[in-house]
C-alpha positions as CSV (number, residue, x, y, z in Angstrom):
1,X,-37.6,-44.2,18.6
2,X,-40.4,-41.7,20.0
3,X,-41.8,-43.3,22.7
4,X,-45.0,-40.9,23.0
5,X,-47.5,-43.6,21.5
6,X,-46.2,-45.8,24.4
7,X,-47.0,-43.2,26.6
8,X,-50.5,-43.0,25.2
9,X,-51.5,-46.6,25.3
10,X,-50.3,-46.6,29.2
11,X,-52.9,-43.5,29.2
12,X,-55.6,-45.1,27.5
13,X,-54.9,-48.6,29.4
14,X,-55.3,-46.7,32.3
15,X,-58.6,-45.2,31.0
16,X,-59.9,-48.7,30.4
17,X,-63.2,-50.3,32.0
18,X,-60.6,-52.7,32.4
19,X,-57.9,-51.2,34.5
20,X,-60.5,-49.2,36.6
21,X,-62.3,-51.9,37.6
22,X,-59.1,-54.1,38.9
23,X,-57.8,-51.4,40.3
24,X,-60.9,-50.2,42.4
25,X,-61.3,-53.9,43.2
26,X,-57.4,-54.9,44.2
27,X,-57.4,-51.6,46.4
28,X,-60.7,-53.3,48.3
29,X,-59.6,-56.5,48.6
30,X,-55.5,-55.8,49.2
31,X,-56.8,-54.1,52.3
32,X,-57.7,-56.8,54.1
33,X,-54.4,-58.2,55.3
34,X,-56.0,-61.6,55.8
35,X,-57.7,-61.2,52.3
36,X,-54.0,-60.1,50.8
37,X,-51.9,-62.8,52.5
38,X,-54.1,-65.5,51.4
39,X,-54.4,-64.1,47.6
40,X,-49.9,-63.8,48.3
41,X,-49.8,-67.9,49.2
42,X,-52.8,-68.5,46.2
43,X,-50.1,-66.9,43.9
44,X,-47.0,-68.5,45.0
45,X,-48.6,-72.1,44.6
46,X,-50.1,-71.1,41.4
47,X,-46.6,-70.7,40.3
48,X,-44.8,-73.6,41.8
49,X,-48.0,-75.7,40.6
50,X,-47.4,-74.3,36.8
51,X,-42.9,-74.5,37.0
52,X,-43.8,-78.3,37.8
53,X,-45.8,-78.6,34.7
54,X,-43.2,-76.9,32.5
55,X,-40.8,-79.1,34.1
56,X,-42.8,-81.8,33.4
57,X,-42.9,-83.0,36.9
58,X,-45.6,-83.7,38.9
59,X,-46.9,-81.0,41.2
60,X,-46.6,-81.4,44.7
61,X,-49.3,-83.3,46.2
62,X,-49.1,-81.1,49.2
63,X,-49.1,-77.8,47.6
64,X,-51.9,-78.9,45.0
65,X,-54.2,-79.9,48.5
66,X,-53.3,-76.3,49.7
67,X,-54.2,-74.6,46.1
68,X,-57.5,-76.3,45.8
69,X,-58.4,-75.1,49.2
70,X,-57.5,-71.6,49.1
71,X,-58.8,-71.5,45.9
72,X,-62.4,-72.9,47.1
73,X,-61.9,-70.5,49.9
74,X,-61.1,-67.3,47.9
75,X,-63.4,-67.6,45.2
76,X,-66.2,-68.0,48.1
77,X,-65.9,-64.3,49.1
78,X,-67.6,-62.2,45.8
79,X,-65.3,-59.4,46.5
80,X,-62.2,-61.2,46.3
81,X,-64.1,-63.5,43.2
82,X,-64.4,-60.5,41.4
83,X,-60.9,-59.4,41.7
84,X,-59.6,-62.5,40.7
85,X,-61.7,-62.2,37.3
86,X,-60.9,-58.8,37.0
87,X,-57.1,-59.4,37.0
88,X,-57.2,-62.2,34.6
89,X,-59.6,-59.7,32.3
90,X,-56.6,-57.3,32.5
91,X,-53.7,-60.1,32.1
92,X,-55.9,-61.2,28.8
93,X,-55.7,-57.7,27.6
94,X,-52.2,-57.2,28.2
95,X,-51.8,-60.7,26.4
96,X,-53.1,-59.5,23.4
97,X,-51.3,-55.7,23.5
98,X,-48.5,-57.7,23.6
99,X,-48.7,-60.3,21.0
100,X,-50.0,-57.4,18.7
101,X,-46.3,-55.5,19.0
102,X,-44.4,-59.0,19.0
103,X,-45.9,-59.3,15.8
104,X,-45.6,-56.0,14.7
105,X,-41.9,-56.6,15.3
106,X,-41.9,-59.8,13.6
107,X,-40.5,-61.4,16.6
108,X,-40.6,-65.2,17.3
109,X,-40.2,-65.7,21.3
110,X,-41.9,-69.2,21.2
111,X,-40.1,-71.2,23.9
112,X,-38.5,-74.6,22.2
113,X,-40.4,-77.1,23.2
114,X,-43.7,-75.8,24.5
115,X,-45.7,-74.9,21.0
């Protein structure tokens, strides 16, 4: 397989509005070490709040107090606000790159149990 048009679209992704404005954003924000250690923790509860849910547990009340309040505290500073949005604009694309080759390959990777 010629993996030049891979190549490309890493070129072109990189060319995006997209990826130019997370990255300018994440390289202001990221340097502020209070700013990047309290987006670290917002991450890490985001994902022990969402393997809970898959489990089908409860999240912990604890870490759902502490995600609600950095959350509130983050999304307080525009700056940081905007980066937030800006990285989920980028996930989305990425989202949708990829479900366009999954189904280009005619692949199924639905997990059992979640559809």
């Amino acid at each position: 397989m010629d993996y030049s048009l891979a190549h490309q679209l890493a070129r072109e992704l990189k060319n995006s509005e997209e990826w130019q404005t997370y990255h300018q954003l994440r390289e202001t924000v990221m340097g502020d070490e209070t700013q990047a250690a309290l987006i670290q923790e917002y991450r890490k509860l985001q994902v022990n709040i969402q393997m809970a849910a898959l489990s089908g547990k409860s999240p912990d009340n604890e870490d759902m107090q502490r995600f609600s309040g950095i959350t509130a505290l983050l999304y307080s500073k525009p700056e940081v606000s905007q980066f937030l949005l800006s990285e989920l604009r980028l996930q989305q694309t990425m989202a949708d790159l990829f479900k366009i080759l999954t189904e280009a390959a005619d692949l199924d990777l639905q997990i059992p149990g979640l559809s």
